[in-house]
N, C-alpha and C positions, 0 to 999 in steps of 0.2 A: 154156582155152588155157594154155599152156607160159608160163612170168616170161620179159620179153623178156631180150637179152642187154646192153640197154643202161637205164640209170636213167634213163628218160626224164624232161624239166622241161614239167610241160602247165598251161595256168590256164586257166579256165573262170571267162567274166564274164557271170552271168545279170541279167536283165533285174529280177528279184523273187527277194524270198524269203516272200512276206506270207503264204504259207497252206501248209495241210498237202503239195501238191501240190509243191509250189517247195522246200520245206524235204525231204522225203523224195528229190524225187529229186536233190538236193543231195546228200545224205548218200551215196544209192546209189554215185551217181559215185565220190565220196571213196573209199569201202568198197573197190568195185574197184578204183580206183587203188592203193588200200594192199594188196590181194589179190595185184596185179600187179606190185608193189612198182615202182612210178612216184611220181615226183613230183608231188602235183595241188594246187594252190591254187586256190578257189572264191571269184569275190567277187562281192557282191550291188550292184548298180548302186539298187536302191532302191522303184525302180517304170517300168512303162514310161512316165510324162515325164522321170527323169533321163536322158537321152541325152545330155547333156553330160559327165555323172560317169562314165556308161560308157565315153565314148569317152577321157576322161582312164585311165580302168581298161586299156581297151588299149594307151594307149600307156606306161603303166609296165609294165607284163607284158612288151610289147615291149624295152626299155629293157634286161629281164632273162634276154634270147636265149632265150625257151622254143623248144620242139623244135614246139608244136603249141598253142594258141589253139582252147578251144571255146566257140563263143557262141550264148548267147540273146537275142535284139535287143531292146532297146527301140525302133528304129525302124530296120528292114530297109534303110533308104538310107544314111540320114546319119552312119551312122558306118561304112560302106565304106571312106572313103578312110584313117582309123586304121588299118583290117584290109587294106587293100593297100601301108600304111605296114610294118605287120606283116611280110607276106608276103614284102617286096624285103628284111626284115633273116632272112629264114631259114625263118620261121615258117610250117606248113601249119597251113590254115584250115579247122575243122569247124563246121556248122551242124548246132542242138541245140534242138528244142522251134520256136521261133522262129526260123526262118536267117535272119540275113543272105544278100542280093540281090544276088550272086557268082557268076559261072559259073564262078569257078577254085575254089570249095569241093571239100575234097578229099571230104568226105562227107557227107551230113546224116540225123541222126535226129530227126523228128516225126511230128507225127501232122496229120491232113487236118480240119481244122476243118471246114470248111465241110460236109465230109460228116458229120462227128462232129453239127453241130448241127439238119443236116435231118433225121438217126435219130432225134435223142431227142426233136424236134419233132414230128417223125412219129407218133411213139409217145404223145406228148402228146397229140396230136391226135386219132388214135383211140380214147384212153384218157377225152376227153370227149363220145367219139360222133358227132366228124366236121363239127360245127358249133359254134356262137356264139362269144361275145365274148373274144378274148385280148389280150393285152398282151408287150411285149419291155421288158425288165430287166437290157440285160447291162451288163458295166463294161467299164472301160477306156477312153473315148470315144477315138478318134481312133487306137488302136493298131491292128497289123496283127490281133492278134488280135479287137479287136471286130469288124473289117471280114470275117473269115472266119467269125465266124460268124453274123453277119449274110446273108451270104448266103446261109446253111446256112437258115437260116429262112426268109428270101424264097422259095427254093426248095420246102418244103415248104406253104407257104402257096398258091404258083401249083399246087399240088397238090390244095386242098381249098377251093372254091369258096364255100364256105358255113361257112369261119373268117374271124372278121372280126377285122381287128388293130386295134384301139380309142386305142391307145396305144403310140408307140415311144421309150422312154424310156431313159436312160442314165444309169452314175453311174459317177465319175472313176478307182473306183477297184472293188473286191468286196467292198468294207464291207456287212455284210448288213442295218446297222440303213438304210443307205440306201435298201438295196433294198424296206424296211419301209417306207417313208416314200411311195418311189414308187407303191409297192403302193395303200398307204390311199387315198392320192389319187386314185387311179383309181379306186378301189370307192366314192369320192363321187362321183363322174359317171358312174361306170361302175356301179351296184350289180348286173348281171346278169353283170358279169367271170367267166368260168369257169376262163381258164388263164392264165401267169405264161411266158415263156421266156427265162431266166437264162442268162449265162455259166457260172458253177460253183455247185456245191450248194449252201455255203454262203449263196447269194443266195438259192438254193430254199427253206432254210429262213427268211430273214428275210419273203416273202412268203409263206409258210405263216402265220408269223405275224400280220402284219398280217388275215392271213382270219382268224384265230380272235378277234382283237383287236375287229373290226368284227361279230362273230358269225356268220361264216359258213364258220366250220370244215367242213372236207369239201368245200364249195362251189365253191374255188378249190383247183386244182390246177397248181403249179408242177415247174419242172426244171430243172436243167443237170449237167453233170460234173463230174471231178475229185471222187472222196470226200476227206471231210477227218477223220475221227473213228468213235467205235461209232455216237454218238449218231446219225448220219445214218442209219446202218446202222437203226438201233431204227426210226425214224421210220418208213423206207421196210415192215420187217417189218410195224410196225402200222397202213401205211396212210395216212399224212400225208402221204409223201413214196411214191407208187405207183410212182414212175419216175426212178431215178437213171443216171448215164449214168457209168461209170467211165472214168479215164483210169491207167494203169499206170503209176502215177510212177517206183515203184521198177527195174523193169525198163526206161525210158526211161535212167535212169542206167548201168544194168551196160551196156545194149546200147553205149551213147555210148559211154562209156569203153575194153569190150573193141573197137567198131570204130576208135577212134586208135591205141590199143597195133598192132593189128596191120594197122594201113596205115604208121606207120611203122617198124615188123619188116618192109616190102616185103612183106607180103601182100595178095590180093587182097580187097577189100571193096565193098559194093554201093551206088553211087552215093546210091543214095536211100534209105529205109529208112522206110518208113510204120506208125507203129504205131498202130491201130483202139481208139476207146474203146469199152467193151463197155455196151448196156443193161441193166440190173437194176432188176428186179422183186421184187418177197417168192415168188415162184414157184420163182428162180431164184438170188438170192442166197448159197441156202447152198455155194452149188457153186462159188463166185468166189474166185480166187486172190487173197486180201486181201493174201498177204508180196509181191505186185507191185504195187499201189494201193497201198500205204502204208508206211509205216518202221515198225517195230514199236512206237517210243513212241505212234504213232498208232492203235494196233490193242491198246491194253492194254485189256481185258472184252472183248473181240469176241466 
């Protein structure tokens, strides 16, 4: 698209920035904006429990008449009423990854958890032949996004009668040694555990670990999305990681970014905008548009 005709002032207050996913398409945003030649300030609220810091993050951004507020929630409710403080000083309201729970949002770009997590479950599931023992690993406890994809999994579980969920376990944050720890634990009471179902990859690889740790490399086979590095990338080619579930960071930023520029140039743009993480396998890997999954500092060897 065409540099608008005005310098727009736009901040974008995301929810994280702790992993490859959050930091890429951080950047992407930016990149457009400077493409665009707008104004874009990025600030990172910290995790999804700071909802306090973010909703302090909106109302200085407010404070500072931007044309346009794009958010990633740390908690879809309770900080509404900042972004409807927003809204009565000027400011139009995008929802991005995460929306906020606004019917006056003038647009939103993410992506469908819940369906993103019953695919790569799916895939998981078939990928151990449709039965025994699994376990859920994801982070975040209590955020909108654990709860999407939590039900991404419920959903494919009521699909496969002869998966049994042994363990539904959480950890506060996508620390992967966490996820290492939950893993172990389970393969003490659980030693016939066959599969793992993670929020993001990086979780996938800490229970990969803990399988190989307890010796049962192969054994247990984990998942989730969002690539973070080559190394994941390696893993999945040689078999450790059979089943990675992409989310297009980078391209979640260009789209966000070019749909504000031009909803406020009065153009027309698409209420909602769903973007599908894609599964990868070592079948299908080489064919994956890595420069939209990741920033390039994340894709050096690839």
């Amino acid at each position: 698209m065409d540099k608008p005709a005005k310098r727009y002032k736009i901040f974008v207050v995301q929810a994280h920035q702790t992993d490859a996913f959050a930091q890429s398409s951080a950047a992407a945003i930016k990149q457009q904006g400077e493409d665009l030649g707008v104004d874009v300030t990025v600030l990172d609220a910290g995790g999804y429990t700071e909802v306090q810091k973010q909703i302090s993050q909106i109302q200085a951004a407010t404070a500072q008449k931007p044309d346009a507020i794009v958010v990633w929630s740390t908690d879809p409710t309770a900080i509404v009423p900042a972004l409807k403080e927003a809204e009565r000083g000027g400011a139009k309201i995008y929802g991005w990854i995460q929306p906020p729970t606004m019917d006056s949002l003038v647009a939103t770009v993410n992506s469908d958890y819940t369906s993103d997590a019953k695919a790569y479950s799916k895939a998981l599931f078939d990928y151990i032949g449709g039965s025994g023992e699994v376990m859920a690993a994801f982070g975040a406890c209590a955020s909108q996004y654990y709860t999407d994809l939590h039900k991404g999994m419920e959903a494919a579980l009521a699909e496969y009668p002869n998966i049994k969920l042994v363990t539904d376990e959480c950890s506060p944050d996508f620390d992967p040694s966490k996820t290492e720890t939950l893993v172990s634990n389970t393969l003490t009471s659980h030693p016939e555990l066959k599969g793992v179902v993670t929020s993001l990859v990086q979780q996938a690889v800490g229970a990969v670990t803990a399988a190989q740790t307890a010796g049962k490399s192969g054994q247990v086979t984990a998942v989730g999305e969002a690539l973070a590095d080559c190394g994941q990338i390696q893993l999945l080619k040689q078999g450790q990681l059979p089943i990675i579930a992409g989310l297009p960071a980078v391209y979640f930023g260009q789209l966000m970014m070019s749909t504000v520029v031009q909803s406020l140039e009065g153009q027309p743009v698409e209420k909602q905008q769903i973007v599908p993480s894609n599964v990868y396998t070592k079948e299908n890997i080489d064919k994956a548009p890595l420069n939209l999954e990741l920033a390039d500092n994340f894709r050096n060897g690839c």
